[in-house]
N, C-alpha and C positions, 0 to 999 in steps of 0.2 A: 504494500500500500504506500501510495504518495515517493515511492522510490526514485524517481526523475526525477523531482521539484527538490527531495531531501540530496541527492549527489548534485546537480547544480548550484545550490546555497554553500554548498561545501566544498566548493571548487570556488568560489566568491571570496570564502575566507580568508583559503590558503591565499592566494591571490595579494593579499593587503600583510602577508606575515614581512615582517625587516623595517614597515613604515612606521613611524614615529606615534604620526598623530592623524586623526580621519579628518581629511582636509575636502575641501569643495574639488580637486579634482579627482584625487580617488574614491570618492563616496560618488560623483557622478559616473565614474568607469561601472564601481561595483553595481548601482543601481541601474544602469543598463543591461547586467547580465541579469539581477533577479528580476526584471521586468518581462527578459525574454522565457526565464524559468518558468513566472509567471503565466505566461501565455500560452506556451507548452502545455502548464498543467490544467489550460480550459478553464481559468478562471474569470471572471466577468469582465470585463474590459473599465467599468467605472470601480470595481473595486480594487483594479490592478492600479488606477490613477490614483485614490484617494489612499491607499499603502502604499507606495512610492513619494507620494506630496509627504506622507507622515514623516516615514525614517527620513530620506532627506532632512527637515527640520530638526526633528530630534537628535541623529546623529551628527550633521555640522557642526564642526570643532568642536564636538564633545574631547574631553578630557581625557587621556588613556593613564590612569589612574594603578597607581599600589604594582604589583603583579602581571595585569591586565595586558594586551599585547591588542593592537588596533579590533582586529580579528575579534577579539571574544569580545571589547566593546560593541562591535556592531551586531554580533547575535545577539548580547543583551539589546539591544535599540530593536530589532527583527523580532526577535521572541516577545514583546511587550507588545508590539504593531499586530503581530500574525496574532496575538492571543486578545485583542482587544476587536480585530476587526471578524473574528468568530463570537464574539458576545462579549468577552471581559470575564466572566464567571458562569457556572454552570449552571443549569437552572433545573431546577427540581419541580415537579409533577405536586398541583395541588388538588388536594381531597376536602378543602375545609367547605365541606356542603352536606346536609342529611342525606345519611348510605340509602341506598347505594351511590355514590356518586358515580354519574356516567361520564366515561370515557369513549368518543367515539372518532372510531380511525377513518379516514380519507385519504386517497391517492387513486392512482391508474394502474392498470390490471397487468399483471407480471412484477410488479414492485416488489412484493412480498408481505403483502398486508395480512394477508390470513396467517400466515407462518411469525409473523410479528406480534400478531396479539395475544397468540398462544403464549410467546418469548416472551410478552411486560405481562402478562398473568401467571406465569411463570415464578417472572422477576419477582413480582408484587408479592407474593405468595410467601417465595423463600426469602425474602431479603428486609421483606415490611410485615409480615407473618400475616398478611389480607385475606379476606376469605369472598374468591372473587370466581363470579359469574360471566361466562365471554357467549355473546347470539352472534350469527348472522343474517345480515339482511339484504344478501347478494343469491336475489330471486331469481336471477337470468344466467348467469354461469354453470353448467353443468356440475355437479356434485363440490358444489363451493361450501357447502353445509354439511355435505359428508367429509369436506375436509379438513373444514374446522372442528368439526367432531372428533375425529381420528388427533388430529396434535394438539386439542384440547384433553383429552385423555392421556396422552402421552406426559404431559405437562403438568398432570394432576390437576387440573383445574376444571371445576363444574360448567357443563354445558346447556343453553337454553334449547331445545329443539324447537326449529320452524322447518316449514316448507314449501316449495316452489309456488304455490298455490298461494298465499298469505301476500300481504301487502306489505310493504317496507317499515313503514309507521306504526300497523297494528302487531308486528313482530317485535319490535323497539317496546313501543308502550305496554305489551305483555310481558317482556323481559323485565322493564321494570318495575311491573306490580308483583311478580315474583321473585325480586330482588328484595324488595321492602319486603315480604310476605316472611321468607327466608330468612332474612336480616343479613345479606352480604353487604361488605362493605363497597365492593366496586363490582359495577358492570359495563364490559367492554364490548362494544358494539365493533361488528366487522360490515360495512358498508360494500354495495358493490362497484365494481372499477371497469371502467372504462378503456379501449385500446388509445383512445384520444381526448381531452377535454371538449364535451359540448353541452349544448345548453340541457338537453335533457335530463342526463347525471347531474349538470348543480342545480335545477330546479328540484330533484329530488334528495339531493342530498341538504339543499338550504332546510326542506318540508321537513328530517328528520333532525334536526339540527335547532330546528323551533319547538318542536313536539317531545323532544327530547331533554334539549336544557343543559346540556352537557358543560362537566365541568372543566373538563379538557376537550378538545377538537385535535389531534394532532396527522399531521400531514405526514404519509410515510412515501419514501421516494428515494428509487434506486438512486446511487450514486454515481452508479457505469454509465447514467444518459450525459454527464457533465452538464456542458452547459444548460441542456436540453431538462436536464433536474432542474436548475436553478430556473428556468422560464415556466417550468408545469408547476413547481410552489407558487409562483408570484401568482398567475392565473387561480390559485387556489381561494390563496392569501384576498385575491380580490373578491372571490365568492362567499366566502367562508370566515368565520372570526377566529384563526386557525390562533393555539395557544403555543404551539411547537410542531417541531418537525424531526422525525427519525431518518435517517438514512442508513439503508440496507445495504449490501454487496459492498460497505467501503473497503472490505480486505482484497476485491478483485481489480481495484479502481487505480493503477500505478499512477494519475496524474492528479488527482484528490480535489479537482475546483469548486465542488460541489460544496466541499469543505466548508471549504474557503469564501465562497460565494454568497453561501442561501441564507444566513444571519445576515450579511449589508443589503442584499436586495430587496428579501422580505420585511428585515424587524422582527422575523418570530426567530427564537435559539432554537437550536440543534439540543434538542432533552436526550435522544439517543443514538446509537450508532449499530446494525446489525451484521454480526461477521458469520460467516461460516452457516449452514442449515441445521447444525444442531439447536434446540431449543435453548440452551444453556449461553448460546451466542449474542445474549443483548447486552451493550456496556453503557453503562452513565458518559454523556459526552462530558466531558472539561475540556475548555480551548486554551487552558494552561499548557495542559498534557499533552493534545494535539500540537500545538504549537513546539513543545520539546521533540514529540515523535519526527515532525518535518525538517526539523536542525540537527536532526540527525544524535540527540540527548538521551533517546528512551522515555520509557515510560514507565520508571522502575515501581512506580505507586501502583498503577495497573495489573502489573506482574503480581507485587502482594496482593493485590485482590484475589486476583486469578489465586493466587495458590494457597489463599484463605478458605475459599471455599471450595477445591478441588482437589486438595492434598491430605494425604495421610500423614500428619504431623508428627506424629511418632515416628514412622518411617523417615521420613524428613530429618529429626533430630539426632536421629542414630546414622545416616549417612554423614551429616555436618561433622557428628562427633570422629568420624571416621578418617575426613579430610582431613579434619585438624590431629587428627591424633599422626598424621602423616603414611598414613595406608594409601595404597596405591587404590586408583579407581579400577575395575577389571569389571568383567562382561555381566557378572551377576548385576552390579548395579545399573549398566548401561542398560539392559532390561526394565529393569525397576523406575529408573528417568523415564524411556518410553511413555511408561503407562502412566506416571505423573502428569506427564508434560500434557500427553492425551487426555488427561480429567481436568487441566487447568485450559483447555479449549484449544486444542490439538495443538502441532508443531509451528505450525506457520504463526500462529496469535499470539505467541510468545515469542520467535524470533522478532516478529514485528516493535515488540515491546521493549527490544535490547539497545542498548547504545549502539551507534552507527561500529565501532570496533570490536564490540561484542559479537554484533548482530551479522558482522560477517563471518567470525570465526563458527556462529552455532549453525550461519547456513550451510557451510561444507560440511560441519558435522550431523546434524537434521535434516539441511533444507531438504534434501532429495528422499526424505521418507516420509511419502505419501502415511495418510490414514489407514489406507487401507493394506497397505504394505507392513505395519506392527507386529500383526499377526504372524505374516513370513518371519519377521526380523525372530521372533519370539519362539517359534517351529525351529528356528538354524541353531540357534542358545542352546534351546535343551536337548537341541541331538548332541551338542558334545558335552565331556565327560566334566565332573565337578572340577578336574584339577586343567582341564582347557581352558573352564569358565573362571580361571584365576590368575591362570597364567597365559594368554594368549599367546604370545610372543613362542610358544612351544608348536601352536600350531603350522604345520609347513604342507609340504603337495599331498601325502599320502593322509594326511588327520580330515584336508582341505575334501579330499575324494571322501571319505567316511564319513563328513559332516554334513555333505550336500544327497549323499546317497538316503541319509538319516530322516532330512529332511524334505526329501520330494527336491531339492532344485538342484541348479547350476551351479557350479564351481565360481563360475563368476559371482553370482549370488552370496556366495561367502568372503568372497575377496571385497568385495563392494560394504558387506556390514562390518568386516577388516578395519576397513580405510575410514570409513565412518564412526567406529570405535575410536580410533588414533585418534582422530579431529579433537572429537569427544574430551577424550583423555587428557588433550592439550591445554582446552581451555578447561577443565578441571583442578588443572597443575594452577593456571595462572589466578585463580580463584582460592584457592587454596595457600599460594603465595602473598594474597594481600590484593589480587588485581582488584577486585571490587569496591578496595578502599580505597586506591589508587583513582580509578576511574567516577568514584563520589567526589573527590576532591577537586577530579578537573571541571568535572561539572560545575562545582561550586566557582570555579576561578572563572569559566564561561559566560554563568551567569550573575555573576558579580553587579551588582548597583539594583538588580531588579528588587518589585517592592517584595519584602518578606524574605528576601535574603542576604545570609553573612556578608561580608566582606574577608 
């Protein structure tokens, strides 16, 4: 995600390393390149102008102060612009209305709207302990009702039945006399979507939106249409008293302007962000965080989430103690990360999350194991023997034949979770050495002057 925009910013830095002080000619060199990153990454054309007017101003002869090196001055000046022109602060989902309060979702069809309100009833559920009610009122879609049933279910969370037959409104205002009735706290209304905006759909969705009352309206919309997101919200925004906006697919999206975009053009925040089809994939947006992901910083706060709620912490503590006690990492454990990494919301959602140095190191050693490839990885481990799984380094051609025969593949197949191992092992070492505190601290010197941190 946002991979282009973050390597370009970071070729801007390097760029200004040996200079003094950020002066009016190289802050116009630099601002030429992030303009053109910019525009690569699909984002609006007035909000690439009105973040260029910013830094400009605010970086001009700013001070290269203590430590600080031109460079990480200007990320801090970037990192305060990019996190300001996504909202400033994150904004949180209000309930304060007698339950059930309705939530009701809008967007165009293939977004992922159905598969989303299962994901915040989900969210709601396990993270606010809600006791929440999700209908649909998408009459025209072939099994749109059967499908929010099925990852309603899946998601534990209670399902209204309606059906084709039933009108938009009388489905809504049934839901929520049986909301009241029940006593849930929230009811999430799934709206039907459209291949296009036209009058039809927001004449009906205004009708359900009056009759409703709803305490959130939020607008869900792929990220992968880019610009094409940012102009189907604004049309929304115009029909609708939209409260917020989620964006789906951001983890498919390498140029991110949707990001970047749909707070200055609408006015409504980014409440959420949805990655991956698993139900467990919806994250609270923050444009603090986002704005470090894109500088290429991480989003080390994220990661703790991720592995607040997806980690065996026990397991967890006994590996820590393991490193530090200076045990070598070996393939039992490389196993065991697997399936962590896979409960804190697969491989890819946590490289994403890593500083731009980290985040290359775990892609050679993850990037290339698919999901659905664990399994394999996991089959190749336990055909070899406890004393393989400690000692790899022992294994060579003829263990290499018995390991692949053990488990159904290729010899390549084992040379490949081999080399993937190593990676592994490498940045383990360097985690283990202090990198982590090494890599806090530059952070800190990066983001030096912003508000709320050190010097």
């Amino acid at each position: 995600m946002l991979d282009n925009l973050t390597n370009r910013l970071a070729k801007v830095v390097k760029s200004l390393r040996g200079q003094a002080r950020l002066s009016d000619d190289n802050i116009t060199e630099m601002l030429r390149e992030v303009r053109m990153a910019l525009l690569e990454a699909d984002v609006a054309l007035p909000v690439i102008k009105d973040f260029v007017a910013r830094v400009k101003e605010k970086a001009l002869g700013q001070e290269v102060i203590g430590s600080l090196t031109p460079g990480q001055a200007l990320v801090g000046v970037v990192h305060r612009e990019l996190t300001e022109i996504m909202g400033g602060q994150s904004a949180a989902l209000n309930f304060s209305t007698q339950p059930p309060a309705v939530v009701l979702m809008a967007g165009l069809q293939g977004a992922g709207k159905t598969t989303t309100t299962a994901k915040l009833g989900k969210w709601l559920k396990e993270k606010h302990k809600k006791k929440v009610l999700v209908v649909s009122c998408d009459v025209y879609r072939p099994a749109a009702i059967e499908q929010l049933k099925a990852v309603a279910t899946q998601a534990g969370i209670d399902f209204f039945p309606s059906t084709g037959l039933q009108k938009p409104t009388d489905i809504a205002l049934a839901a929520i006399n049986w909301g009241k009735l029940y006593y849930y706290d929230i009811l999430i209304i799934d709206t039907a979507g459209r291949l296009a905006v036209d009058e039809v759909m927001m004449a009906e969705i205004r009708d359900l939106h009056a009759q409703t009352k709803p305490i959130e309206t939020l607008f869900v919309v792929d990220a992968m249409l880019g610009q094409d997101a940012v102009n189907t919200a604004k049309a929304f925004n115009e029909a609708l008293p939209l409260t917020g906006v989620i964006l789906t697919k951001l983890d498919g999206d390498s140029r991110g302007g949707a990001a970047l975009s749909v707070r200055h053009v609408t006015g409504k925040p980014i409440k959420f962000t949805g990655v991956g089809e698993k139900l467990g994939g919806l994250e609270e947006f923050h444009p603090e965080r986002m704005a470090s992901r894109i500088l290429g910083m991480g989003d080390i706060l994220g990661l703790v989430e991720d592995a607040q709620r997806g980690v065996d912490h026990e397991k967890a503590q006994n590996f820590v103690k393991k490193m530090k006690g200076g045990k070598a990492f070996d393939l039992n454990d490389f196993k065991e990360q697997m399936g962590q990494m896979k409960n804190m919301g697969g491989i890819a959602s946590m490289i994403d999350k890593l500083p731009a140095q980290f985040g290359a190191m775990a892609q050679q050693a993850g990037g290339a194991i698919e999901e659905k490839s664990i399994r394999r990885i996991e089959g190749i481990i336990n055909s070899m023997t406890p004393l393989e799984r400690v000692k790899p380094e022992i294994i060579k051609a003829s263990r290499k034949r018995r390991i692949a025969s053990g488990a159904g593949v290729q010899v390549q197949e084992v040379n490949r979770l081999l080399t993937q191992f190593e990676q592994m092992q490498k940045m383990m070492k360097t985690f283990a050495k202090g990198g982590m505190a090494k890599m806090m601290r530059g952070m800190k010197g990066m983001m030096g002057g912003m508000p709320g941190m050190p010097r």
